[in-house]
C-alpha positions as CSV (number, residue, x, y, z in Angstrom):
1,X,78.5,-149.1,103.7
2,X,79.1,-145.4,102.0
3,X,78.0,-145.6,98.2
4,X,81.1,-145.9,95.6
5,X,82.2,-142.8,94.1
6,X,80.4,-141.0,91.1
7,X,82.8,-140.0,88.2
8,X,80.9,-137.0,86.6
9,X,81.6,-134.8,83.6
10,X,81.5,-131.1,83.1
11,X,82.2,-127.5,83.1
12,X,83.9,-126.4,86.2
13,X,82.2,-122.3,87.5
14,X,82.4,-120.4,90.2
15,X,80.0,-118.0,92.6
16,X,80.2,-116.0,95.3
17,X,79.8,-119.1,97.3
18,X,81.9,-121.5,96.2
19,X,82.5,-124.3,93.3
20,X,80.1,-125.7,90.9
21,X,80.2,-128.1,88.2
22,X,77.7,-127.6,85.0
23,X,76.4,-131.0,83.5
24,X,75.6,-131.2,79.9
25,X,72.2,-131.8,80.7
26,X,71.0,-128.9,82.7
27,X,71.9,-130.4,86.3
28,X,74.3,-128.0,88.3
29,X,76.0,-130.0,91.4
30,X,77.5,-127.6,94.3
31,X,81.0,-129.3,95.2
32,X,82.2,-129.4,98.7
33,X,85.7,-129.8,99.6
34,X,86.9,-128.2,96.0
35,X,90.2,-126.5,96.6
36,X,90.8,-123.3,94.3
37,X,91.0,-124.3,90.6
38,X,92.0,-121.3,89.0
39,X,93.2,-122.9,86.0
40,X,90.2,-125.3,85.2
41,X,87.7,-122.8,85.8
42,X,85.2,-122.6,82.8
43,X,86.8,-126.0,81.2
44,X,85.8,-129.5,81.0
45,X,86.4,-131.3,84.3
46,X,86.4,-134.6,84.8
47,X,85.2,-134.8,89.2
48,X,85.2,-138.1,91.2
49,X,82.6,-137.3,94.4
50,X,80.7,-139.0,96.7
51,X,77.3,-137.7,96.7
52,X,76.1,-136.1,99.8
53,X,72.6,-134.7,98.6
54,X,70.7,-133.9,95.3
55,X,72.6,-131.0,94.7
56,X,75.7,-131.6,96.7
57,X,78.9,-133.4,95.8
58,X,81.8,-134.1,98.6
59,X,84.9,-133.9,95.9
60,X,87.5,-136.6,96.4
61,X,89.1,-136.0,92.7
62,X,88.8,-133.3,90.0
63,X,91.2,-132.8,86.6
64,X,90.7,-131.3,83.1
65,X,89.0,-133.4,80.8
């Protein structure tokens, strides 16, 4: 059974290897299957994701939040 989704919150950034999304708290979750976001970059995002590792998210969703 795959695990239900996560609905996180946070600040959408970029590096040179692809899309990450800043947590409040510290945590920074690399985001798989992001398409390019030019206009949500460095805003609050809103990202629905299934987890795939302890640092890796597999992006189903993401909007400004």
């Amino acid at each position: 059974m795959a695990a239900a989704p996560l609905r996180l919150h946070g600040r959408l950034r970029r590096n040179a290897r692809g899309f990450l999304l800043e947590m409040d708290d510290g945590h920074v979750w690399r985001l798989r299957g992001a398409q390019d976001f030019p206009p949500l970059l460095d805003t609050a995002v809103i990202v629905e994701a299934r987890k795939a590792s302890s640092i890796l998210l597999d992006v189903l969703w993401m909007g400004p939040a």
